[in-house]
N, C-alpha and C positions, 0 to 999 in steps of 0.2 A: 734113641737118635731123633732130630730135632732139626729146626732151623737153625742157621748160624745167628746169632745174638748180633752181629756185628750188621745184617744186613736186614735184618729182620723189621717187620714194619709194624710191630709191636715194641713196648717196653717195660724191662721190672722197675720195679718200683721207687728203685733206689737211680734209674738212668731217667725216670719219670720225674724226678727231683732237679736234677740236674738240669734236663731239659728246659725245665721251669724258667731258670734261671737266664737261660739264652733267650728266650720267647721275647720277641717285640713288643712294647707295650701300646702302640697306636699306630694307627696306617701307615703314619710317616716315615717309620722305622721298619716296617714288612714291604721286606725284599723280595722282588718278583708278581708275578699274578697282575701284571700292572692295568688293563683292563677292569678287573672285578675288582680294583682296590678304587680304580677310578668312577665303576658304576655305585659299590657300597659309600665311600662318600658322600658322592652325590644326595642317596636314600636317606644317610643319618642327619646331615646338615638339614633335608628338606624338614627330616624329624623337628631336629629341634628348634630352625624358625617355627612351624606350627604350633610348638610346644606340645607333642603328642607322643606316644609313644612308634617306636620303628614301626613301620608294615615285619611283618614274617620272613624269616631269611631263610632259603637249603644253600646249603652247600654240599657239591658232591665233587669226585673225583678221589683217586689212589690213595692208602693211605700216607701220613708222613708227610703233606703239601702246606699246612697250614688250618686246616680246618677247624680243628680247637682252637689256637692265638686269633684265629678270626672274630670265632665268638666271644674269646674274653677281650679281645680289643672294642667289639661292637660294645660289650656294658660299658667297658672303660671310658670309649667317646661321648655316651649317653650319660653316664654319670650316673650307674646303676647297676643295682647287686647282681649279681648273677648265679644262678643253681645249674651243677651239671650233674645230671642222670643219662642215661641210655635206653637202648629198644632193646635191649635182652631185658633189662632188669626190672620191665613193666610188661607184667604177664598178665593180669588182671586190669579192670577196668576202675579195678579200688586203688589199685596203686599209682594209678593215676590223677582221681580223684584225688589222693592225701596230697599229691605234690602241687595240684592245680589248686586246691584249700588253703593252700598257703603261703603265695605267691604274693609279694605285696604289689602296690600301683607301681607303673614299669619298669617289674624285673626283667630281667633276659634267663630264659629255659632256654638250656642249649641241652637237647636230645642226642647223642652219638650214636650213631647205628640206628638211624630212627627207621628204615626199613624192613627191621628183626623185632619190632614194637607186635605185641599180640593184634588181632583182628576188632576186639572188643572196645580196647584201649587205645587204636585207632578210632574208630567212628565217634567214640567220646570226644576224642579231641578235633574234629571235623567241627561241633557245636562251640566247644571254647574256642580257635583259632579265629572262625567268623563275629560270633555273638559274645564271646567272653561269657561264658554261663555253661554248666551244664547239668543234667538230670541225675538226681543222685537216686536210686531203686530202694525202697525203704520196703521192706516186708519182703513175704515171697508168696508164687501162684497166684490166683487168684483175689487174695485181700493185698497185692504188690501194687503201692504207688511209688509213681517217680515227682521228685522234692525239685525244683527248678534251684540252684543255686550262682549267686551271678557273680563273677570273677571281677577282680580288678585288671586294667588294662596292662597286656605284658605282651612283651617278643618272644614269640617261640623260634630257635633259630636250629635248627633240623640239619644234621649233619649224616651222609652216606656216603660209603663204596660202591654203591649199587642202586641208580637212581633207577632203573629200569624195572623194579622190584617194589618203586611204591606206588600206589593205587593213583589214579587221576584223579579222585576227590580231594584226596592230602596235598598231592604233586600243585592243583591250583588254587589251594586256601594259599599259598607262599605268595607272598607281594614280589622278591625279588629270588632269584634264582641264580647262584654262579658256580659255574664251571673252574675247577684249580685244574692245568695243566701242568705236566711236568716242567722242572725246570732246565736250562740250557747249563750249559758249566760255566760262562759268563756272570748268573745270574748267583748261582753257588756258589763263585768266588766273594760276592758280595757277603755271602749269607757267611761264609767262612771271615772272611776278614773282621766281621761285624762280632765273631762269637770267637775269633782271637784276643782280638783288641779288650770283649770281658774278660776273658781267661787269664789278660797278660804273658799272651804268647809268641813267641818274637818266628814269623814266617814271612818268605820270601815270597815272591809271586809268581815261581816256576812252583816250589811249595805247594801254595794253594788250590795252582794248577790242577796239579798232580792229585791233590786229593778229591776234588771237584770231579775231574772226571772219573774217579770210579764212585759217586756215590749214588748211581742209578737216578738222575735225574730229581731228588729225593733230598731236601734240607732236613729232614731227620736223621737221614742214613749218616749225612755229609758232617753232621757235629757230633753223631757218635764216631766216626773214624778219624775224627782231628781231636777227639780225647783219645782215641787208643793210639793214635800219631804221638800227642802229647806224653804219653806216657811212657811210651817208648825212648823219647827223645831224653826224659828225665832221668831213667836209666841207665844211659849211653851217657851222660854227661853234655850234650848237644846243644848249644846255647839257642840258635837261630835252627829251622828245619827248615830244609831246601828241597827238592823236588827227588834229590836220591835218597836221604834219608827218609822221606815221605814212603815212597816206592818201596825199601828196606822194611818199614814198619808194616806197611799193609800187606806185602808177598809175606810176611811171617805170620798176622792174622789169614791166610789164606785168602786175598781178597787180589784180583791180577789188574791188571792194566786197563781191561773192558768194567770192569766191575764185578764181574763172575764170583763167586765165590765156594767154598766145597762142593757146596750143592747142587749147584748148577754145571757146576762142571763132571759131576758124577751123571747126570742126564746125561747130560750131551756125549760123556765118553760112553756109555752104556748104548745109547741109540747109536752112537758111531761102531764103535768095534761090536758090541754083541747082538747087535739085528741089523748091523749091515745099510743106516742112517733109515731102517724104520721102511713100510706104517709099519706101526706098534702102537697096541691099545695103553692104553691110560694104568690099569689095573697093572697090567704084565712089565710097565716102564717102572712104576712105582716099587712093587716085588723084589727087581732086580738090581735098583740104590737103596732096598731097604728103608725104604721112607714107607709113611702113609700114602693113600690116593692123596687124600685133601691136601697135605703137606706138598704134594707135588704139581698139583693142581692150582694152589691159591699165591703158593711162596716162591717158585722158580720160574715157573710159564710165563706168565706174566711179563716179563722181563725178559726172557727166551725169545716170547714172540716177537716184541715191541724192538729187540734189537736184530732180527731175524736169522736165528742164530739157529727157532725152532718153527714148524710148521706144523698146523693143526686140519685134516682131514678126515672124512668120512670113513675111512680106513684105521686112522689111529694119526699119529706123533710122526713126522718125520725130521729130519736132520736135514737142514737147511747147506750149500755151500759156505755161507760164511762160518757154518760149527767146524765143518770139516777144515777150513784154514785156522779157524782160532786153537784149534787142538793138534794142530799141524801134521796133521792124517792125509792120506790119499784114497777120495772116494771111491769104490768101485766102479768100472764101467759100465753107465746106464742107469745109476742111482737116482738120479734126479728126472728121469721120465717116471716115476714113479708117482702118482700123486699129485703132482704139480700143478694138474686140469684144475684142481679141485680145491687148493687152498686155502679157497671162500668160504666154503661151506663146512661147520665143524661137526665134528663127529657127534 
């Protein structure tokens, strides 16, 4: 058992293709973020009057907000190759080195998950970020020299979930820093209209609506559920998808009106009827929808909290008023003095 595919903030490989295809290909056309689209600009343009290569970009925030199209828009504007690796998959300080060796004059290194980067292959890259150079260790023990080698000028563009996880040396070798916030359903209508119109898919604007609002704030989510909308609609013979057809296709992927989907609704019915809307620990909640911790921890919460549907205490998990109406249960008396002092503080 797993996350739902449909809401999931991951993708295989073959929805990784797809996606491709939707990706904006320069600021002008990425929908939403309009602040950090208006700061990034700013930085690339000043690039290339100087004719230099970008300052250093992180991008952090949820995943599914843009953070990849960002970095392949950043080469795109610059008018330069770009290599993408990740921080899982540079465990060594050698493996790092191979990909800093070969970097031509200003490439874009776009890092994904540059916070899960080993400790070693961090500090290496502290010396190329600032000076473009770094020491390569030729021997070992005592007959060990380190080889100065000097890099050509290139963008490292640093992308995280989790900015609070990387060190303050890496955090301020980055010239500019931007935050992706969620988006509004306003801003997902856009993102949907924009990734119909490729599709050649004939949708109305209650439609769009409709799907908008359940894709968790999330333009990844929201073009994988207007291809399973599309699909659906192919099916059915549906020329035009309208807001009940919409609504029809998503309640049969399991996905409701909030955006909830099995998962999340398997929490919230468990902390409501089988502990009584909680505390309940993390381990004991998980157990009991037969999930993972981490599954339950990293894929529904998240979203539970942010719509406040769940609460997080030094006690454990509770069940918020709004689960108990969204599931259309009647809380017990006294349920919500429970815990409540204490909301701030997590377990």
């Amino acid at each position: 058992m797993g996350e739902n595919p449909l809401v999931s903030s991951t993708s295989e490989p073959e929805e990784r293709v797809l996606e491709a295809a939707l990706r904006p290909k320069n600021l002008h056309d990425f929908v939403g973020q309009q602040r950090v689209r208006e700061q990034l600009s700013l930085v690339l343009e000043a690039a290339r009057i100087r004719e230099r290569t970008s300052d250093h970009v992180l991008l952090s925030g949820p995943p599914g907000l843009g953070k990849t199209t960002l970095a392949m828009i950043i080469a795109a504007e610059m008018n330069a190759p770009l290599r993408i690796s990740s921080g899982p998959a540079i465990q060594h300080a050698g493996d790092l080195a191979a990909i800093l060796s070969s970097l031509t004059e200003g490439e874009v290194l776009f890092l994904d998950e540059i916070h899960r980067m080993s400790r070693p292959a961090e500090e290496m890259l502290y010396m190329a970020m600032e000076d473009f150079r770094v020491d390569i260790v030729v021997g070992k023990g005592a007959g060990a020299t380190a080889v100065p080698l000097e890099l050509p000028p290139f963008t490292l563009v640093g992308a995280t979930t989790r900015a609070g996880l990387l060190p303050g040396p890496l955090r301020d070798r980055f010239g500019f820093t931007g935050h992706l916030e969620f988006y509004s359903v306003d801003e997902l209508e856009l993102v949907l209209r924009r990734s119909a119109m490729l599709m050649d898919l004939k949708v109305n604007s209650a439609g769009f609506t409709e799907v908008a609002s359940r894709s968790r704030g999330t333009p990844r989510i929201a073009n994988r559920l207007l291809r399973r909308v599309r699909d659906w609609a192919l099916v059915h013979q549906i020329e035009q998808i309208d807001a009940r057809s919409a609504s029809q296709a998503l309640e049969m992927y399991e996905v409701d009106a909030r955006g909830l989907d099995r998962l999340d609704r398997s929490v919230l019915s468990a902390l409501c009827t089988k502990f009584g809307g909680g505390p309940v620990g993390l381990s004991t909640l998980a157990i009991a929808v037969g999930e993972e911790t981490e599954t339950v921890e990293t894929v529904a919460e998240p979203f539970l909290v942010r719509e406040g549907l769940l609460g997080r205490t030094p006690r454990g998990r509770i069940a918020m008023p709004e689960a108990w109406s969204h599931l259309g249960l009647t809380p017990p008396a006294g349920v919500f003095d429970v815990g409540q002092s204490t909301l701030d503080v997590d377990e």
